[in-house]
Biopython code that builds the backbone (N, CA, C, O; Angstrom):
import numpy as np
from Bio.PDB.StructureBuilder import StructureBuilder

atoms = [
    (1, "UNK", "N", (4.171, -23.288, 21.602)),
    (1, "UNK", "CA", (5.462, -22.720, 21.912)),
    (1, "UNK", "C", (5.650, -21.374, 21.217)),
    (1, "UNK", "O", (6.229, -20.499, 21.861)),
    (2, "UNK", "N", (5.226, -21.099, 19.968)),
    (2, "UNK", "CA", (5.393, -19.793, 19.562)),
    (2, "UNK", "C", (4.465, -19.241, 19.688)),
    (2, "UNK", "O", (4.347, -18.734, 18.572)),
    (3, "UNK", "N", (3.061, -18.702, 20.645)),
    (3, "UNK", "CA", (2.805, -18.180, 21.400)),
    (3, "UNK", "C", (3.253, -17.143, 22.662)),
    (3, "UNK", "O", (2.919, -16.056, 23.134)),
    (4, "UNK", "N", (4.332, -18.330, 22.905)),
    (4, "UNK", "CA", (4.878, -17.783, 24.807)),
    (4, "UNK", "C", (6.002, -16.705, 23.882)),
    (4, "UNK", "O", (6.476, -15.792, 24.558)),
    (5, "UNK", "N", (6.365, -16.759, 22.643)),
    (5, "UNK", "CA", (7.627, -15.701, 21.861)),
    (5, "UNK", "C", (6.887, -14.210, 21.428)),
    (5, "UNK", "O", (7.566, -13.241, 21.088)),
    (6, "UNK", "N", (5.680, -14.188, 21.482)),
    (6, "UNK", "CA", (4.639, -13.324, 21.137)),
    (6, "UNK", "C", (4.307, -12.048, 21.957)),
    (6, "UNK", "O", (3.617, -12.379, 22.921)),
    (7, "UNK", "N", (4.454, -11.208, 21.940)),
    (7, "UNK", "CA", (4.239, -9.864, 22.044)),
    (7, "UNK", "C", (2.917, -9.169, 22.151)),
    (7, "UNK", "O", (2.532, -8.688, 21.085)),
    (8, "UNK", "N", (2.053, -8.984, 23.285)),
    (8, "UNK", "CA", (0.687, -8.373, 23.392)),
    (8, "UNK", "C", (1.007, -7.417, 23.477)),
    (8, "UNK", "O", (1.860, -7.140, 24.321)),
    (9, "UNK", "N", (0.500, -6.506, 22.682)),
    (9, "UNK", "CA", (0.611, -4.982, 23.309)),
    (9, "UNK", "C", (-0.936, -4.323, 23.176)),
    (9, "UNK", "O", (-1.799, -5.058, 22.697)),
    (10, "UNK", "N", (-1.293, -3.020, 23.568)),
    (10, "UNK", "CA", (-2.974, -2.578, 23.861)),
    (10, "UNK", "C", (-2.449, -1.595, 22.768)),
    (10, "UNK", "O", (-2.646, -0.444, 23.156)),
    (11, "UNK", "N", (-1.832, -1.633, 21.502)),
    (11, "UNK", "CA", (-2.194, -0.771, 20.664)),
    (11, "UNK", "C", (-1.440, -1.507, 19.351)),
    (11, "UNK", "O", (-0.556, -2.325, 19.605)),
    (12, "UNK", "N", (-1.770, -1.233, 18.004)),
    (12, "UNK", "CA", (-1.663, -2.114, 16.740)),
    (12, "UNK", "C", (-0.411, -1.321, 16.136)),
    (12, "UNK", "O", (-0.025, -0.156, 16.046)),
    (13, "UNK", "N", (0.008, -2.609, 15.772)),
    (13, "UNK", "CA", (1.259, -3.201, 15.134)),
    (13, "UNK", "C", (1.608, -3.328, 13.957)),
    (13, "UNK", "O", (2.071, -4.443, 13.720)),
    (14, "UNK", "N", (1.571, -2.490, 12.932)),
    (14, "UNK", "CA", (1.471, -2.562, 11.399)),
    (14, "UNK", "C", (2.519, -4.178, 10.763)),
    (14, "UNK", "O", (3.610, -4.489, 11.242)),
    (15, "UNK", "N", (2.068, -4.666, 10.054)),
    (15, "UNK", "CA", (2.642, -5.522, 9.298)),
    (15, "UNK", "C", (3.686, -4.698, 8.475)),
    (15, "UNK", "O", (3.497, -3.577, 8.003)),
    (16, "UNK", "N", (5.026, -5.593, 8.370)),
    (16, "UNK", "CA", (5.532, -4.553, 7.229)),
    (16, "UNK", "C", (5.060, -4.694, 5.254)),
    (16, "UNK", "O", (4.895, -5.669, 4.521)),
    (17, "UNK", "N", (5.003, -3.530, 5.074)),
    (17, "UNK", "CA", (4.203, -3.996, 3.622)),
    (17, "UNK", "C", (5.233, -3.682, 2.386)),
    (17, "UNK", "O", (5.987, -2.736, 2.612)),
    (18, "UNK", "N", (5.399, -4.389, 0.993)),
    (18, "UNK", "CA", (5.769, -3.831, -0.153)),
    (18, "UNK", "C", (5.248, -2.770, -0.590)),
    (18, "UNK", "O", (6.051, -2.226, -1.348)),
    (19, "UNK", "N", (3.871, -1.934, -0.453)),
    (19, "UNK", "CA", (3.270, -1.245, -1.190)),
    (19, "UNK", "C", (3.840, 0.028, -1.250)),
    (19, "UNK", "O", (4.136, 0.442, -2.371)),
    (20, "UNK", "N", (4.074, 0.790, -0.206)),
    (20, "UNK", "CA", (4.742, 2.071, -0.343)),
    (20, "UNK", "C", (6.273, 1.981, -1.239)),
    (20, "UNK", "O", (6.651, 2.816, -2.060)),
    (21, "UNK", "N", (6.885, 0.937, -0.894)),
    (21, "UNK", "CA", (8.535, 1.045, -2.003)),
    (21, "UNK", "C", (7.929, 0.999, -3.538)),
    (21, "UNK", "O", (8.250, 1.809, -4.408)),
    (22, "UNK", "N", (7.039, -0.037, -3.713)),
    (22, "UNK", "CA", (6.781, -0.031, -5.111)),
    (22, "UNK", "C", (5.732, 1.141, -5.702)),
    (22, "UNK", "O", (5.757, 1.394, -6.907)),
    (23, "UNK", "N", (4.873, 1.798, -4.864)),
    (23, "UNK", "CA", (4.408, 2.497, -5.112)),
    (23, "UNK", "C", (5.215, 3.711, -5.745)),
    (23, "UNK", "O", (5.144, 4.007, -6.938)),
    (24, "UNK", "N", (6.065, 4.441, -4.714)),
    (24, "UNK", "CA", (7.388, 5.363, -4.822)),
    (24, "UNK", "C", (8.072, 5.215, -6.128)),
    (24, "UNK", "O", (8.116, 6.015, -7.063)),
    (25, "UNK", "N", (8.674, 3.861, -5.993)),
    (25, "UNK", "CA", (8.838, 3.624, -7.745)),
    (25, "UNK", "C", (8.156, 3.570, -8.389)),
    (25, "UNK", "O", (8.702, 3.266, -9.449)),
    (26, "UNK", "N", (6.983, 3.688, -8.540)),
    (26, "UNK", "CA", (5.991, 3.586, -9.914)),
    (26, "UNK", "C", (5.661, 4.826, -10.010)),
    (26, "UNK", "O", (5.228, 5.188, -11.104)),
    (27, "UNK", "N", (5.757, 5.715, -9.031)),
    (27, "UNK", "CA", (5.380, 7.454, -9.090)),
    (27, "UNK", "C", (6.289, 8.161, -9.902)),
    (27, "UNK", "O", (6.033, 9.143, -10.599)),
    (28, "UNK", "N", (7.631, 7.449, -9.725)),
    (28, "UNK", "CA", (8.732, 7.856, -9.669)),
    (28, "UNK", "C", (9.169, 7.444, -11.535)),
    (28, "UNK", "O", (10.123, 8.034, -12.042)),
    (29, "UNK", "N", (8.566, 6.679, -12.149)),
    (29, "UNK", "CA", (8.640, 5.842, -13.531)),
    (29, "UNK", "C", (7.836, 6.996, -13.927)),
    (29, "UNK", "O", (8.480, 7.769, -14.635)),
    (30, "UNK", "N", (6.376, 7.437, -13.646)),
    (30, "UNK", "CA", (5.230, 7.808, -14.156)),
    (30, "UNK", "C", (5.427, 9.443, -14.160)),
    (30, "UNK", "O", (4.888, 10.185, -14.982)),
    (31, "UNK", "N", (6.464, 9.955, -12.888)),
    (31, "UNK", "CA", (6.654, 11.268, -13.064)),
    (31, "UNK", "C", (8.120, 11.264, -14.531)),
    (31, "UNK", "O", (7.882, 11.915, -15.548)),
    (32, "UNK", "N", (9.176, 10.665, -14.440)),
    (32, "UNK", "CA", (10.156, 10.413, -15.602)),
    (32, "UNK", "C", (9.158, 10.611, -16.704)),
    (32, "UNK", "O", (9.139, 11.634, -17.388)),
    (33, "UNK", "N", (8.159, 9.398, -16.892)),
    (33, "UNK", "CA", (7.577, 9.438, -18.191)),
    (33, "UNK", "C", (6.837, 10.497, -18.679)),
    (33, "UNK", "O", (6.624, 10.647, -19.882)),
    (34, "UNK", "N", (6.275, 11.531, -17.480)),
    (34, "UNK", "CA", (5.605, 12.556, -18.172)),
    (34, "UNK", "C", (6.579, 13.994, -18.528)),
    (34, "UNK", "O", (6.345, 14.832, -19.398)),
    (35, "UNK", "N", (7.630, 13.964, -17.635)),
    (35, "UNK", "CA", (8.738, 14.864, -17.947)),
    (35, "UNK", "C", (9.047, 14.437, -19.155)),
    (35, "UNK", "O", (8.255, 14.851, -20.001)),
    (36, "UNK", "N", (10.134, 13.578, -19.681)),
    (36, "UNK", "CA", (10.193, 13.236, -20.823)),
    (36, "UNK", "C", (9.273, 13.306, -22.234)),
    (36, "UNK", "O", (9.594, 13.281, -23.422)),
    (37, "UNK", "N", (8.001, 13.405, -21.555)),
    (37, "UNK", "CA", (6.824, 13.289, -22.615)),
    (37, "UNK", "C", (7.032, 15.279, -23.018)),
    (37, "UNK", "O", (7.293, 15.899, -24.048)),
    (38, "UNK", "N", (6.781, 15.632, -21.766)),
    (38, "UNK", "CA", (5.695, 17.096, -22.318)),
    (38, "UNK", "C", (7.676, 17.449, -22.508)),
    (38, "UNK", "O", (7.479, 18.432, -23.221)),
    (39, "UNK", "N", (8.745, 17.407, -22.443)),
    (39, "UNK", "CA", (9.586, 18.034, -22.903)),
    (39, "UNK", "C", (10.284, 17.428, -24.783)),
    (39, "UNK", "O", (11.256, 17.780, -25.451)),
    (40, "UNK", "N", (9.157, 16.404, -25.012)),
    (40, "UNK", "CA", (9.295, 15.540, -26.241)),
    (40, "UNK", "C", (10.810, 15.064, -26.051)),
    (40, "UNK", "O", (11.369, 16.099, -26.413)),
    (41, "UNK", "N", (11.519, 14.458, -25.824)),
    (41, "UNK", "CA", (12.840, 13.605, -25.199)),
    (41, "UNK", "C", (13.031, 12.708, -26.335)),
    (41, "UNK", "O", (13.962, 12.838, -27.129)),
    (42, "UNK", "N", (12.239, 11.896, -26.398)),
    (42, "UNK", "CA", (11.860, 10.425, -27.104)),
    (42, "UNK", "C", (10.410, 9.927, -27.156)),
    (42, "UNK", "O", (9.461, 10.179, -26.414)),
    (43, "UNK", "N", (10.495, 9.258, -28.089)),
    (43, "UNK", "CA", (9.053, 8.733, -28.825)),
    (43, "UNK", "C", (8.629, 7.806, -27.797)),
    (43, "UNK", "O", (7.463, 7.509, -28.056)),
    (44, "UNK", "N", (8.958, 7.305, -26.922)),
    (44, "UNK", "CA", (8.913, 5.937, -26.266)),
    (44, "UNK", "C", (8.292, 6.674, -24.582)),
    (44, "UNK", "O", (8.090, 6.009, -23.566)),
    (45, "UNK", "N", (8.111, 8.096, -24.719)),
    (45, "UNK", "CA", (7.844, 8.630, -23.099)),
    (45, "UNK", "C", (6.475, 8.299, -22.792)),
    (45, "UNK", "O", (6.163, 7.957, -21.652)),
    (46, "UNK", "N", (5.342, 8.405, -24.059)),
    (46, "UNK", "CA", (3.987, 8.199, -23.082)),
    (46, "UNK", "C", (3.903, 6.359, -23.073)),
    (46, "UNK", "O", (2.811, 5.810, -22.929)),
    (47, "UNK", "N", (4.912, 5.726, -23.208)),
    (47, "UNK", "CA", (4.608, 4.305, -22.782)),
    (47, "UNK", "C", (5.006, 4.280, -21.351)),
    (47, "UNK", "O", (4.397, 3.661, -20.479)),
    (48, "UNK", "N", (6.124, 5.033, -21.163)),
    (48, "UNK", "CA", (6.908, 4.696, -19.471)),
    (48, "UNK", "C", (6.078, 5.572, -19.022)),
    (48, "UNK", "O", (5.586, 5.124, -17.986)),
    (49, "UNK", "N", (5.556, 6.876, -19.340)),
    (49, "UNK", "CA", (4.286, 7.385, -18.236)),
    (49, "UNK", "C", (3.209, 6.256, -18.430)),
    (49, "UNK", "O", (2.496, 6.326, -17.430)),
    (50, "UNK", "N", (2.905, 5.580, -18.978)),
    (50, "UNK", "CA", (1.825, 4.439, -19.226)),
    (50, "UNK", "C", (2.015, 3.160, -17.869)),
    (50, "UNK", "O", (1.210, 2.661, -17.083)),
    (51, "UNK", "N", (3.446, 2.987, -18.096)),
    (51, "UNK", "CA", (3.748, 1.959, -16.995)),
    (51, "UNK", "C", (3.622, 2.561, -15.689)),
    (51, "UNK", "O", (3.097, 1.914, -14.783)),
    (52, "UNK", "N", (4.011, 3.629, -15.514)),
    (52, "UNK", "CA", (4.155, 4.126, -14.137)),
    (52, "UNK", "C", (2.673, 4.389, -13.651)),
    (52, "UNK", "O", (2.186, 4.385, -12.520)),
    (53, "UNK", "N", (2.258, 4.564, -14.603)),
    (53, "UNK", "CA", (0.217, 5.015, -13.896)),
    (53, "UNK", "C", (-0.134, 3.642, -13.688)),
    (53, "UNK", "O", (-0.390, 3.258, -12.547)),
    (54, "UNK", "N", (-0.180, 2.733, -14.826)),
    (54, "UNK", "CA", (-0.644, 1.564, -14.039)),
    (54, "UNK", "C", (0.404, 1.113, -13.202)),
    (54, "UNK", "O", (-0.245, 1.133, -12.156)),
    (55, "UNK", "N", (1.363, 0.779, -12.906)),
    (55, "UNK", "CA", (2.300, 0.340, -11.538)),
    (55, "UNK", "C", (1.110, 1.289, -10.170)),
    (55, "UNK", "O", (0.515, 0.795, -9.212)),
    (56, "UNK", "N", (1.157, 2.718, -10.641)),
    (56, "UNK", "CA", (0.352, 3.321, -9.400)),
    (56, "UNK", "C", (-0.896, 2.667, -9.132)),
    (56, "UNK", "O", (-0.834, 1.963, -8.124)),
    (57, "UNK", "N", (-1.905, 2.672, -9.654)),
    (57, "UNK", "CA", (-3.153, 2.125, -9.657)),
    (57, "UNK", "C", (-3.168, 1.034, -9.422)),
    (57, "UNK", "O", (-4.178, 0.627, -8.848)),
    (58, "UNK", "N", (-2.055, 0.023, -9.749)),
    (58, "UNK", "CA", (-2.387, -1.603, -9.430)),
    (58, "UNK", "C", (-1.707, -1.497, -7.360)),
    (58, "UNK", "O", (-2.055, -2.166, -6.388)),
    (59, "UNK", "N", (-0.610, -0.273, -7.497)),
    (59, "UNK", "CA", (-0.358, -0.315, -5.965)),
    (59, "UNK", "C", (-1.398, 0.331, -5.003)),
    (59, "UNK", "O", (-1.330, 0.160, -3.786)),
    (60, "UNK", "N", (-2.246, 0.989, -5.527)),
    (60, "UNK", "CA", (-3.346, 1.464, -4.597)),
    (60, "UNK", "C", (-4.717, 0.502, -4.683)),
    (60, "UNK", "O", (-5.649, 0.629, -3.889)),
    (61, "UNK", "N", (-4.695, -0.468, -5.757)),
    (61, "UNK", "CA", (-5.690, -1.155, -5.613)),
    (61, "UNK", "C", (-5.352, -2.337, -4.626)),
    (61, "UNK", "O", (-6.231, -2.938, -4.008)),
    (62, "UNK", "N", (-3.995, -2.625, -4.528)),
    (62, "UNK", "CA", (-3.431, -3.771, -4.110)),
    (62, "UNK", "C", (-3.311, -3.601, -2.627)),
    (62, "UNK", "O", (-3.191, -4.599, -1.916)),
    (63, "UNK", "N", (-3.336, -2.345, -2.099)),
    (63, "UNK", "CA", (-3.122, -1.558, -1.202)),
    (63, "UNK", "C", (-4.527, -1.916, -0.169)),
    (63, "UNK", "O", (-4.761, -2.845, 0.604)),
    (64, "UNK", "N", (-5.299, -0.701, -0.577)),
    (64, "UNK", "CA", (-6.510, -1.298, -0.641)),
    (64, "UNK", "C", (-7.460, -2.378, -0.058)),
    (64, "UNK", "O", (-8.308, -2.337, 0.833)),
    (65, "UNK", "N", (-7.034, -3.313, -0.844)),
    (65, "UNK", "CA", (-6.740, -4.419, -1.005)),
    (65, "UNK", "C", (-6.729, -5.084, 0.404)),
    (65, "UNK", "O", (-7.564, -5.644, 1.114)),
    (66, "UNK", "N", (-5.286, -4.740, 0.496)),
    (66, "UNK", "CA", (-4.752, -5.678, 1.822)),
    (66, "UNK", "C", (-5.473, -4.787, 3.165)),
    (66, "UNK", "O", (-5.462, -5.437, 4.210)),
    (67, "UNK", "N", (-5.961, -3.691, 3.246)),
    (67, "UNK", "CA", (-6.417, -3.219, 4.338)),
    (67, "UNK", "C", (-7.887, -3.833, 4.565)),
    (67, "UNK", "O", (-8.284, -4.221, 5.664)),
    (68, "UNK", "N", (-8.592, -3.867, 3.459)),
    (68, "UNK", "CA", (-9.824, -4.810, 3.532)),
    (68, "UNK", "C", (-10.113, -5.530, 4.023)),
    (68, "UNK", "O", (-11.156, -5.660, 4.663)),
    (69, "UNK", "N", (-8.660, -6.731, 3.762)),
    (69, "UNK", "CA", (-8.789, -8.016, 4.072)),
    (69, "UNK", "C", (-8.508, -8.202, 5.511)),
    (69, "UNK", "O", (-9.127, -9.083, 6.108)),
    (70, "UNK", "N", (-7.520, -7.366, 6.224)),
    (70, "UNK", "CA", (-6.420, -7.525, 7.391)),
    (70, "UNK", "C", (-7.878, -7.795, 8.599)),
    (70, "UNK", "O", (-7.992, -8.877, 9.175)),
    (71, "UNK", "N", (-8.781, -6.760, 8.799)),
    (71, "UNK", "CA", (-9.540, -7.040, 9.748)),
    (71, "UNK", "C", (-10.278, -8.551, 9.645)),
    (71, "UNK", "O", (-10.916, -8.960, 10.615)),
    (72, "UNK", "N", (-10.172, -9.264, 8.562)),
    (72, "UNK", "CA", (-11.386, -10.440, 8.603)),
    (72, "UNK", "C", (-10.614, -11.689, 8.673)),
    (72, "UNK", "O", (-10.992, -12.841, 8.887)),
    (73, "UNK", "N", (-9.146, -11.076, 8.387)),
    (73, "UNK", "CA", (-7.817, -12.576, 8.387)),
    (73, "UNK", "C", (-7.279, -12.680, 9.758)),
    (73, "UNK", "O", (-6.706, -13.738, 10.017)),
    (74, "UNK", "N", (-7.364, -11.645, 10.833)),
    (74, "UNK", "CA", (-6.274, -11.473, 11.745)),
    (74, "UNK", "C", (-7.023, -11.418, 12.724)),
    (74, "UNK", "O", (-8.209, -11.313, 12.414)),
    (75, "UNK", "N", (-6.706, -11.458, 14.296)),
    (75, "UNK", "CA", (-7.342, -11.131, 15.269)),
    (75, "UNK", "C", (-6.288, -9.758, 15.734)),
    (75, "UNK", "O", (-5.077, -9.594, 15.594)),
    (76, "UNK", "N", (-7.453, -8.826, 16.390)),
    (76, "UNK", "CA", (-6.908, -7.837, 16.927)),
    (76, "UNK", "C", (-7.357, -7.767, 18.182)),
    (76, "UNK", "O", (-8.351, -8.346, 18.619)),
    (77, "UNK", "N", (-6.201, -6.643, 19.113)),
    (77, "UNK", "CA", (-6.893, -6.232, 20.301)),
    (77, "UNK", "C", (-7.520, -6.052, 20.540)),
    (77, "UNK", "O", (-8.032, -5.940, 19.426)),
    (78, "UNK", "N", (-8.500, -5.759, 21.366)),
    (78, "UNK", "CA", (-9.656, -5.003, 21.967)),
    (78, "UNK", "C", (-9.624, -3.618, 22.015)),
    (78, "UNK", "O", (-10.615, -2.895, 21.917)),
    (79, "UNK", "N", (-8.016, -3.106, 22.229)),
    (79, "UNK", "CA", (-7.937, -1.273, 22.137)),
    (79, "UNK", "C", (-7.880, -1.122, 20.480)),
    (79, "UNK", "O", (-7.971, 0.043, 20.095)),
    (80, "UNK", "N", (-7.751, -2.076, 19.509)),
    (80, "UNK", "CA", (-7.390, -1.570, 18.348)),
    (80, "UNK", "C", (-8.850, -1.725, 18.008)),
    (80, "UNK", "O", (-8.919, -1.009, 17.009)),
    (81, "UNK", "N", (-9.758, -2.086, 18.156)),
    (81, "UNK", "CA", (-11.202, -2.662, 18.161)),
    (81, "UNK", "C", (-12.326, -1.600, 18.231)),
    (81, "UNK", "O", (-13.343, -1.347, 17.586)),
    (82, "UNK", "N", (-11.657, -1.074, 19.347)),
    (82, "UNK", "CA", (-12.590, -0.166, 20.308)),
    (82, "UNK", "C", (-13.433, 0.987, 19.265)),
    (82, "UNK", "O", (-14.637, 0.950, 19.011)),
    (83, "UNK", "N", (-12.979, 1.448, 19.033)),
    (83, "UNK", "CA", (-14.188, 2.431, 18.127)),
    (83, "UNK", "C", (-14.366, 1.472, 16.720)),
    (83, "UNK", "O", (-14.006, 1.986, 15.661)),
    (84, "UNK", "N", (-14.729, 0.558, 16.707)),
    (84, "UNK", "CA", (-15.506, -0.194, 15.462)),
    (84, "UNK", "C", (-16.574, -0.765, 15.945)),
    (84, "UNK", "O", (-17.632, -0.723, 15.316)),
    (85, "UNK", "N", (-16.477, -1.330, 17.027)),
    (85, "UNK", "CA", (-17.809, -1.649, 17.865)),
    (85, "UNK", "C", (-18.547, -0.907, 18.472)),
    (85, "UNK", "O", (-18.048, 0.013, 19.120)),
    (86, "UNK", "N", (-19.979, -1.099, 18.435)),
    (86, "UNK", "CA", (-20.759, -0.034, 18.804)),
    (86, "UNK", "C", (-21.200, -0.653, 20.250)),
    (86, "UNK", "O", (-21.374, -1.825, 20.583)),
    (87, "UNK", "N", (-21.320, 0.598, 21.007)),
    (87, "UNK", "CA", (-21.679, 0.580, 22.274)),
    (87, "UNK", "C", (-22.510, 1.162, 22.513)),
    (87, "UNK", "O", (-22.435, 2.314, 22.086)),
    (88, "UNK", "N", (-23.869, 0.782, 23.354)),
    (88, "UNK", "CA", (-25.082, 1.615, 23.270)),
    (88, "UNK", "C", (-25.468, 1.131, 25.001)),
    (88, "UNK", "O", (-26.480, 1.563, 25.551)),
]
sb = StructureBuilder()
sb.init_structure("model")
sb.init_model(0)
sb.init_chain("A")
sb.init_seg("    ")
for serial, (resi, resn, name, xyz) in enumerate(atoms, 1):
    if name == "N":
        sb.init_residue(resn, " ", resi, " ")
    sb.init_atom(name, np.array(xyz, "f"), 0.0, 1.0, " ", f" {name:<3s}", serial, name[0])
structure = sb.get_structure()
């Protein structure tokens, strides 16, 4: 039955993802922390530039990540397909 509710279309459909919001915020922590740093603000700035680089790096690994996996978990179209398979 939730099949016949399903939607074919001949071109791909992004999942919606967390990675870009949290990413944005972690750019967004990591740029604060280095402003604060190189303008000396407070003693406590190269820890929040600390958090914000790793927040970045764990969102691009995580990122990554999920694009890796998506082709070997999911079935796709045949037009979304088409130039990964070789034709000779």
């Amino acid at each position: 039955m939730a099949t016949a509710q399903t939607k074919h279309h001949d071109y791909h459909l992004v999942d919606p993802s967390p990675w870009p919001v949290v990413g944005s915020i972690s750019a967004f922590i990591m740029a604060v922390g280095a402003i604060t740093w190189m303008h000396h603000m407070f003693s406590a700035a190269p820890i929040i530039f600390g958090v914000g680089t790793v927040g970045v790096l764990y969102t691009m690994a995580s990122w990554w990540g999920d694009v890796i996996r998506k082709p070997s978990t999911r079935a796709t179209t045949p037009a979304s397909c088409s130039c990964i398979t070789a034709t000779a």
